[in-house]
C-alpha positions in Angstrom: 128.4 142.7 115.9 129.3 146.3 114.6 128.4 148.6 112.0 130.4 150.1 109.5 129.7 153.8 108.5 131.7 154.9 106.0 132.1 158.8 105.6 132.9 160.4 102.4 133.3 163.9 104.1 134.3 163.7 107.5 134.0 167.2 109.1 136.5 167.3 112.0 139.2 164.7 113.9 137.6 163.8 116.9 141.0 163.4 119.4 138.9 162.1 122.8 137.5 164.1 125.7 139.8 166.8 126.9 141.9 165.4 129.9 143.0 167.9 132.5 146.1 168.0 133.5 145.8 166.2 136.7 144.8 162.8 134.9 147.0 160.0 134.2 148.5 160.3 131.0 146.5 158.6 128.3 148.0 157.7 125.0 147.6 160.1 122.5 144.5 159.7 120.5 144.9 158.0 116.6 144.5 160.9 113.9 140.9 160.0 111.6 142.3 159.1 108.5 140.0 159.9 105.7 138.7 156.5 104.6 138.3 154.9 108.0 135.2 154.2 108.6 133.3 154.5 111.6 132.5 151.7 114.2 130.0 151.9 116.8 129.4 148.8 119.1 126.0 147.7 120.1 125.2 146.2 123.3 123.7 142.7 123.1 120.5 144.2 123.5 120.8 146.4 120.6 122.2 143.5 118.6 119.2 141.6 119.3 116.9 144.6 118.4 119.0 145.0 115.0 118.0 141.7 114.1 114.9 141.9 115.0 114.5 144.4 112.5 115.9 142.8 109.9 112.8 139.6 110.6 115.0 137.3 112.4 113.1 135.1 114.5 113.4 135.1 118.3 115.3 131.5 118.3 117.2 132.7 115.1 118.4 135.6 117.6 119.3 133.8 120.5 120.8 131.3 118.5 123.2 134.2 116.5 124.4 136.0 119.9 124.9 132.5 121.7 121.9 133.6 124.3 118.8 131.8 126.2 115.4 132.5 124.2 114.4 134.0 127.2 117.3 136.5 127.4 116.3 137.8 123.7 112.4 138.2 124.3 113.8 140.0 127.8 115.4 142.7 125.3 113.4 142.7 123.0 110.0 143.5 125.9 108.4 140.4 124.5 106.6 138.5 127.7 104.6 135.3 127.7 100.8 135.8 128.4 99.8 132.6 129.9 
């Protein structure tokens, strides 16, 4: 899952961390075009939490991100008072 977030006024490129000069070469970092959004990729746990939000049910979860019923209550703190 990712999430889109378009910017109509971007206020700076963002090139990467600076890289002294000891470190292996990297490629050089893609320019921010204007229209390209931003992506930002959850972890399964904040997928799961996402959905949550959005009143999908535990099963509907698991079922969605190909996980146990038990994994999603595990990130989402849900635990089973017997």
């Amino acid at each position: 899952m990712s999430l889109s977030i378009p910017s109509s006024s971007p206020t700076a490129a963002y090139n990467g961390p600076a890289v002294s000069s000891t470190a292996a070469a990297a490629p050089p970092a893609q320019p921010a075009t204007e229209n390209a959004p931003y992506v930002i990729k959850l972890t399964v746990a904040e997928q799961a939490f996402q959905l949550s939000l959005q009143e999908q049910t535990v099963p509907q979860i698991a079922n969605q991100l190909s996980l146990t019923v038990e994994a999603v209550n595990s990130y989402l703190g849900i635990t089973n008072s017997t």
